[in-house]
N, C-alpha and C positions, 0 to 999 in steps of 0.2 A: 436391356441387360442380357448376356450372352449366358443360357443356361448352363448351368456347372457338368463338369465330365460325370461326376461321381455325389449322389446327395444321400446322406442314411439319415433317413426318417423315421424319427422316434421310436428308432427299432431297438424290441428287448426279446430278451432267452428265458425262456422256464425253462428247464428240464425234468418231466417224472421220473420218480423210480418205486421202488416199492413201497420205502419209507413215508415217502411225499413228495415235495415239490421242491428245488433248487433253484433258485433266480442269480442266473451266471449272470444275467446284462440285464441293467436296468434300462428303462426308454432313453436313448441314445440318439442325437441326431449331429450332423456335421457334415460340408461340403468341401470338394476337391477340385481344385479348376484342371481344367486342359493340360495336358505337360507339367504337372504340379509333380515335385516328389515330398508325399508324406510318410511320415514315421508315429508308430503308435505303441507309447510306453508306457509300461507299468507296470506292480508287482505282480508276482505270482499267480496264475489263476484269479486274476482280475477281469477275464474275458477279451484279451486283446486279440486271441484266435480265434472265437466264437464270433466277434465283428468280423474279422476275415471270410473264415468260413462261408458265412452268411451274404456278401458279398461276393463269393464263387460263387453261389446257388448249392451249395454242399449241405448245409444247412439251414432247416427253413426256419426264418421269427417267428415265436409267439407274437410279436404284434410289427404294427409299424411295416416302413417298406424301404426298399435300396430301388434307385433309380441310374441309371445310364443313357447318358445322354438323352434325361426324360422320358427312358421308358422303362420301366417297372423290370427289374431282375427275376426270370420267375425258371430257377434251375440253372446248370452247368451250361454254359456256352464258350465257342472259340474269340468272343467277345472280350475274353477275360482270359489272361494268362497266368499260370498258379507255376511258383518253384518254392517246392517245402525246404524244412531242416535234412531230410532224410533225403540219399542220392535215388530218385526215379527214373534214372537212364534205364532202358532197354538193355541188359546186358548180355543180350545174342547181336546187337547192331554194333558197327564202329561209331567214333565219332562222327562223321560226316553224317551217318543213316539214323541215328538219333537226332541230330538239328534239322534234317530234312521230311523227319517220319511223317510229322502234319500236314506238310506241303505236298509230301506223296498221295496221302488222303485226300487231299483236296486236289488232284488232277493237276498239279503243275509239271511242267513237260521236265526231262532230265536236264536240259540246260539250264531252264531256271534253278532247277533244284543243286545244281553245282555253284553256279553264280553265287546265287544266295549264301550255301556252304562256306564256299570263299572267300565272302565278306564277315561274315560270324568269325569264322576262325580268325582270321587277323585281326577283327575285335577285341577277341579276347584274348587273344596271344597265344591262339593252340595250332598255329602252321605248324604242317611237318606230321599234325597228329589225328590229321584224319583219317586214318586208317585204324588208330589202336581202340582195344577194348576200353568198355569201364574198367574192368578188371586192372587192367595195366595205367590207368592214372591213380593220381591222387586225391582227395578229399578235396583240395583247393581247384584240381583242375574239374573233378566232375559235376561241382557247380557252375563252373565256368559253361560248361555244354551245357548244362540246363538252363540258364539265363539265356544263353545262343539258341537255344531251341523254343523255347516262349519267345523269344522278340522274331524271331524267323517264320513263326506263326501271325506276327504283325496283332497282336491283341487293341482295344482299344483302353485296357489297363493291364498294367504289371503286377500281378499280388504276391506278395514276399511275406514268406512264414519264419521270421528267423532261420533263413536260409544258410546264415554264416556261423550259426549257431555251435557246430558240432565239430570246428575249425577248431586250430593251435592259434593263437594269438598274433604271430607273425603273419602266418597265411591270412586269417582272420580282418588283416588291416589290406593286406594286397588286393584282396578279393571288392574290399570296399573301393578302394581305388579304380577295378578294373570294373567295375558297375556303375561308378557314375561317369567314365567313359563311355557307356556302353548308353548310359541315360543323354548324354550329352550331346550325342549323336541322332539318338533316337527320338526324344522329346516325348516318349511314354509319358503318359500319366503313371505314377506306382506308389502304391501303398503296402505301406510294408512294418513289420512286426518284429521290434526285437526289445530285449531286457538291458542292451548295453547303452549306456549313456551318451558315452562319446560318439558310437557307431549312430545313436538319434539325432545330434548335433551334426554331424562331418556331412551325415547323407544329406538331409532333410532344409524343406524349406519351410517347413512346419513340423512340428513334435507336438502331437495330439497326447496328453497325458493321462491316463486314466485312474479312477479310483481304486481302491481296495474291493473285492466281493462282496457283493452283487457291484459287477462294472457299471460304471458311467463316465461323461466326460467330464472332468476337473477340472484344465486348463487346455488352451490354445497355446504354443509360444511359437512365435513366427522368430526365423532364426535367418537373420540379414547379415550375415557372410558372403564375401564377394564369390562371383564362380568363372571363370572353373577351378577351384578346391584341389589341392594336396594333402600330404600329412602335414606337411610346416604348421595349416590353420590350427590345428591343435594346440599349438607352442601359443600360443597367442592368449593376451589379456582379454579379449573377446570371447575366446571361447572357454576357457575358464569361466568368467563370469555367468555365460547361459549353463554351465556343468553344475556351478554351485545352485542356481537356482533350480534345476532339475533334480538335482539329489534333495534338493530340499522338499519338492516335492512327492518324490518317491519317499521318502524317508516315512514322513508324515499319512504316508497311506499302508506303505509297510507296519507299521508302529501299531496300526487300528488291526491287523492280523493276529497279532502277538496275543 
């Protein structure tokens, strides 16, 4: 049997503080295969970033371990590529010198590092715009560089912190679009963290759903929707169905908050 890209082993959070002790995550385990894209939902401060986290090496467990490709996670590595909610472009680089900044670091000659450029931008639809600032895009386009610049880095997984998060609802759905292009190509592994329902369905080939605080995992629901994925799947009695049962979940875990 072909060892999993991604495995979390019974890994759980304490956090101190002055008062005492917090347990964000309770012992947590679940696996991600190779080219998998998973999604991980649930309410509020249920610890779905603290799994994250933890998974970049940003964060270290109170207990338990993350594994890649079999071998123990221990800190931040180019192993692993991170795009938050918040835009982390270089805002003295243009676009081009921001999707190439890592590959500069790592010795790649300027042909590559154009090449490479080249391909990202028509990925995601920013020809023409390699030259301009952060400054002069938009919210939808400067995650667009950021997803261009993590996979230009070539990770062995993608980590998505509700990256679409802080989006207008139209851009919000473009963006989902121009990412599982961007997956579909690419065949990343990516796990990825968001509160919207629909956006866990439309991406995901799994919706890992968690508890209420102290996090843990609740359910699996593997979501067998044909790919390659548009909006139309939305319209669909299929995906209604996995939304009802999703909300029905969250509901149930929101409710033990209150």
């Amino acid at each position: 049997m072909a060892t999993p890209k991604l495995e979390i082993q019974d890994v759980g959070k304490i956090f101190k503080t002055k008062s005492g002790e917090t347990t964000a995550l309770e012992r947590t385990s679940f696996t991600i295969e190779d080219g998998e894209f998973v999604t991980i939902l649930g309410p509020s401060g249920c610890g779905k970033s603290t799994v994250l986290r933890i998974v970049a090496g940003l964060e270290e467990a109170t207990s338990g371990k993350v594994l890649l490709d079999g071998q123990p996670v221990e800190g931040p590595g180019p192993d692993r590529g991170m795009v938050f909610q918040s835009y982390t472009l270089y805002p003295w680089l243009t676009v081009k010198e921001n999707i190439t900044f890592g590959l500069k670091l790592k010795g790649a000659s300027q042909k590559e590092r154009n090449d490479l450029a080249r391909h990202y931008l028509q990925l995601i639809g920013l020809e023409g715009f390699e030259n301009h600032y952060p400054v002069q895009l938009s919210g939808g386009m400067k995650q667009r560089v950021a997803i261009a610049r993590a996979l230009a880095n070539d990770p062995k997984v993608l980590l998505m912190d509700e990256p679409f998060g802080a989006l207008d609802a139209q851009t919000r759905n473009i963006m989902q679009e121009v990412l599982l292009k961007a997956w579909e190509e690419s065949k990343k592994t990516i796990l990825f963290i968001t509160h919207d329902v629909d956006e866990s369905i439309f991406l995901a080939d799994s919706v890992y759903v968690m508890t209420a605080r102290p996090g843990r995992l609740k359910k699996k629901v593997p979501i067998d929707l044909a790919r390659p994925r548009d909006f139309s799947v939305k319209g669909t009695p299929e995906f209604a169905t996995y939304k009802e049962e999703l909300l029905g979940l969250i509901r149930e875990e929101s409710l033990k908050s209150i």
